[in-house]
C-alpha positions, -999 to +999 in steps of 0.1 A: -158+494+565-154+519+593-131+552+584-093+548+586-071+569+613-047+573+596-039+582+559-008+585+537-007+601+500+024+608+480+035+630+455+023+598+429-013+598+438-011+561+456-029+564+488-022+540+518-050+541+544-040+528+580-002+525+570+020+504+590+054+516+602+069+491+576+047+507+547+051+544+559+089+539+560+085+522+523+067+559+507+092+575+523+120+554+511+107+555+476+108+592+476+130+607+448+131+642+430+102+636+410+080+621+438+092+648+467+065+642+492+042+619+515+018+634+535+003+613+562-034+626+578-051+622+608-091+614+597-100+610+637-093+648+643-117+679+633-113+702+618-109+677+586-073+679+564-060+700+587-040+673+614-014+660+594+025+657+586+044+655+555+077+649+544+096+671+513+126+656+498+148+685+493+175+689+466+204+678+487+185+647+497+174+664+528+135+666+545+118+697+549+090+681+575+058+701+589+028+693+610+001+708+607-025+706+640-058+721+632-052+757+612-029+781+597-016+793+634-004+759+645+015+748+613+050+740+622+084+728+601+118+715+608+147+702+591+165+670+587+192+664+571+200+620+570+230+603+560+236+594+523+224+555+529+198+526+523+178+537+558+180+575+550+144+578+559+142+561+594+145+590+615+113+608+594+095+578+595+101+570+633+091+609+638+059+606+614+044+576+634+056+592+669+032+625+656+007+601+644+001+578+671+007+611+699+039+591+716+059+613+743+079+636+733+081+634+692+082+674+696+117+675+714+131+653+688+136+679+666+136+721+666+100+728+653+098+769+643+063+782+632+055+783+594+038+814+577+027+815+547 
């Protein structure tokens, strides 16, 4: 079975390789204050674990979001505060999969300021 391009983990431990749009927004949707994050990889990129994005559910019901594209100097974060309703998770998931799949312009969507840790 060849290597998937794509792979989502949350907060639980249940790993979905290859996620669709449907099952992305699904993690994220089941996100609570127990379960506060889904990270979704890129395998097809080098350096290894170090292309990805994740999501953290915040207190207030908000997302803390970062990408991460290949080392400590190009880690970035934003965040996103959604409305308090059954598709609260649409605009991370629609931002996820534009990242993911390298659609134009997923950076402008948001205001992106450089994380240091």
């Amino acid at each position: 079975m060849a290597e998937p391009r794509l792979r989502a983990i949350e907060a639980g431990g249940r790993v979905v390789d290859d996620p669709t749009e449907e099952e992305l927004h699904d993690l994220l949707s089941e996100m609570n204050l127990w379960h506060r994050y889904v990270i979704l990889e890129r395998c097809d990129l080098e350096p290894r674990s170090q292309h990805y994005m994740q999501a953290y559910l915040n207190d207030d019901m908000s997302y803390q979001v970062e990408y991460r594209a290949g080392g400590p100097d190009q880690h970035y974060q934003t965040h996103i505060s959604t409305p308090h309703e059954l598709d609260r998770p649409k605009p991370v998931a629609d931002l996820m999969m534009d990242w993911a799949h390298d659609r134009p312009g997923w950076r402008e969507t948001t205001q992106w300021v450089p994380l240091r840790v």
